[in-house]
C-alpha positions in Angstrom: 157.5 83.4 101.8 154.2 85.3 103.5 152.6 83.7 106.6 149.5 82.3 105.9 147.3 82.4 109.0 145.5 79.2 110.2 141.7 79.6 109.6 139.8 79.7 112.6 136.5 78.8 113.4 134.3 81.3 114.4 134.3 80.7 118.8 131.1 79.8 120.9 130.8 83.2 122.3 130.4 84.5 118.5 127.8 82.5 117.0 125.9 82.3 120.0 125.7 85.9 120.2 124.7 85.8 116.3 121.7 83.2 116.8 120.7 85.3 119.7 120.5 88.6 117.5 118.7 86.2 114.5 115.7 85.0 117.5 115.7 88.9 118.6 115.1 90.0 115.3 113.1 87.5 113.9 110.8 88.3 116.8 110.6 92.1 116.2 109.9 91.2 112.7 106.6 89.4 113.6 105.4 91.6 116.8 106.0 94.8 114.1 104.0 93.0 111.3 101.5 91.5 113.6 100.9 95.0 115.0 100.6 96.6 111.4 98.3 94.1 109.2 94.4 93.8 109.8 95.2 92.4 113.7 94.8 89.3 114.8 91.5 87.5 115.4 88.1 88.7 115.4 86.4 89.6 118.8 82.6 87.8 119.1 80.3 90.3 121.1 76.5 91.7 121.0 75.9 95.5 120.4 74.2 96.6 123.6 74.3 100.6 123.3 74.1 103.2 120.3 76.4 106.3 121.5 76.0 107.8 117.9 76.8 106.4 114.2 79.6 105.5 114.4 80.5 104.8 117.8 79.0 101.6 119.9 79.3 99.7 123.2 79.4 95.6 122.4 79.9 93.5 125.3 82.5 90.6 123.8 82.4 87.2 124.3 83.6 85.6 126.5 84.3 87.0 129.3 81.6 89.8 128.9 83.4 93.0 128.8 81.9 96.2 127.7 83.8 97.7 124.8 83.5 101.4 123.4 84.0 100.5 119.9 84.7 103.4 116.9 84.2 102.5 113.7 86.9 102.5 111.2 87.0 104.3 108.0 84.0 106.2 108.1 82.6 109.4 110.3 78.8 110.1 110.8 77.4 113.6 111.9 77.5 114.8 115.2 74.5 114.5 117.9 74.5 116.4 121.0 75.1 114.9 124.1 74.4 118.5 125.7 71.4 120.1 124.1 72.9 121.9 122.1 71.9 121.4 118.1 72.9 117.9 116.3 74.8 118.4 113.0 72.3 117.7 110.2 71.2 114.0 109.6 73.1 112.8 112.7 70.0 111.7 114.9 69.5 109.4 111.7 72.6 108.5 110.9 72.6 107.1 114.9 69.0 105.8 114.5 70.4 103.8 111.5 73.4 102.7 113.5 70.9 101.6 116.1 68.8 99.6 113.6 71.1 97.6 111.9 73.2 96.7 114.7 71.7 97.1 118.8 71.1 93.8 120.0 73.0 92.0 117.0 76.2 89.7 117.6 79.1 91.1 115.8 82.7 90.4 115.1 85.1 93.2 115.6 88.2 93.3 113.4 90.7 95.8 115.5 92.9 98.0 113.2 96.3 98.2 112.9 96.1 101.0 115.2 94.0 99.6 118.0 92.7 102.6 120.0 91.8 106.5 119.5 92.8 108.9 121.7 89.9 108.8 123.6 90.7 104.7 124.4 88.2 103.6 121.7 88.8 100.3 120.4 89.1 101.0 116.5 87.7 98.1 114.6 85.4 97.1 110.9 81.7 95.5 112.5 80.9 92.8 111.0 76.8 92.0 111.4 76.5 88.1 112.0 74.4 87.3 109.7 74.3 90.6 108.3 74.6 91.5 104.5 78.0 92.8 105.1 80.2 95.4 107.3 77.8 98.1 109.7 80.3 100.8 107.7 79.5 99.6 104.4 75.8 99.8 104.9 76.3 102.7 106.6 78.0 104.6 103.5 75.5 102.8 101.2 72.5 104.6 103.1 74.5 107.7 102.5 74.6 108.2 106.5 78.4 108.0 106.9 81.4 109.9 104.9 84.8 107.9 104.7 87.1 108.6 107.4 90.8 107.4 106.2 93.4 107.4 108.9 96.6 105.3 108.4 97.3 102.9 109.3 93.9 101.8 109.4 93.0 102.5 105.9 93.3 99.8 104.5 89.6 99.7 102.8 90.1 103.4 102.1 89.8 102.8 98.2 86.2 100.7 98.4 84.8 103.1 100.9 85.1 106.0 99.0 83.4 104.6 96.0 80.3 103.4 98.3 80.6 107.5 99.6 80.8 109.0 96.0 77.5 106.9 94.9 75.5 107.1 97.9 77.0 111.2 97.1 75.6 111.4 93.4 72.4 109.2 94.6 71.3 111.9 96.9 70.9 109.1 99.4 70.9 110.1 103.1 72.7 113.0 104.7 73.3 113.9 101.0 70.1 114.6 99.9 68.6 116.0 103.4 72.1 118.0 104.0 73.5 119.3 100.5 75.9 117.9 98.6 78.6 118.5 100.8 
């Protein structure tokens, strides 16, 4: 005849430790998905400085802290900070920058990845009250290519089209530059 072994229940010690594990987990499940979609809640502020097309200072609200704020998805030409020559069309492309947004109140919406190396907050501007994103308008004028860096790419697909047409328009630093 075989010994049969009484069934035991699994002990305190056990499922506590399992619960605990579950709690862990479940929490590094949201902080890791929190930290990879579109992040979190928009930040209110007011453009108050231009530093070039595609990088701006907005002072958020509240609290009124000055934010250096690169736009996602999309790269403008290069002015000189130096006096040295600006790539071609970048004065405009920042004098375009400067006219749709200086003085506006925006809503930032941070990337997945949050900052550059340079401590930028990376973000999509939103124009209150605008007709849509600044880097939207910007691509439409033809004075911004797309910029895709993962994880923050996630309007890659949409951006590109708004390059290639502003591209085959001849619009902006496509017609004053070349082709490209």
């Amino acid at each position: 005849m075989s010994r049969r072994r009484p069934s035991r229940s699994p002990t305190l010690p056990a499922v506590a430790i399992v619960l605990l594990l579950a709690v862990v987990g479940a929490a590094l499940v949201q902080r890791v998905t929190a930290g990879s979609t579109a992040s979190g809640a928009a930040i209110s502020g007011r453009v108050t400085y231009v530093i070039d097309g595609d990088t701006v200072v907005v002072r958020t609200e509240p609290g009124g802290e000055s934010v250096h704020v690169r736009l996602i998805g999309i790269d403008t030409p290069e002015i000189s900070h130096d006096g040295s020559p600006s790539d071609c069309y970048g004065r405009r492309a920042s004098d375009i920058t400067r006219e749709l947004a200086l003085d506006r109140t925006v809503e930032l919406q941070p990337g997945r990845e949050r900052h550059d190396r340079y401590g930028r907050l990376l973000a999509y501007v939103r124009i209150v009250g605008g007709p849509d994103d600044l880097e939207r308008a910007l691509l439409t004028r033809g004075s911004a290519r797309t910029l895709t860096i993962p994880p923050n790419d996630d309007r890659a697909a949409a951006y590109a089209a708004l390059e290639d047409a502003a591209r085959r328009a001849g619009r902006g630093l496509w017609g004053a530059c070349g082709r490209g």
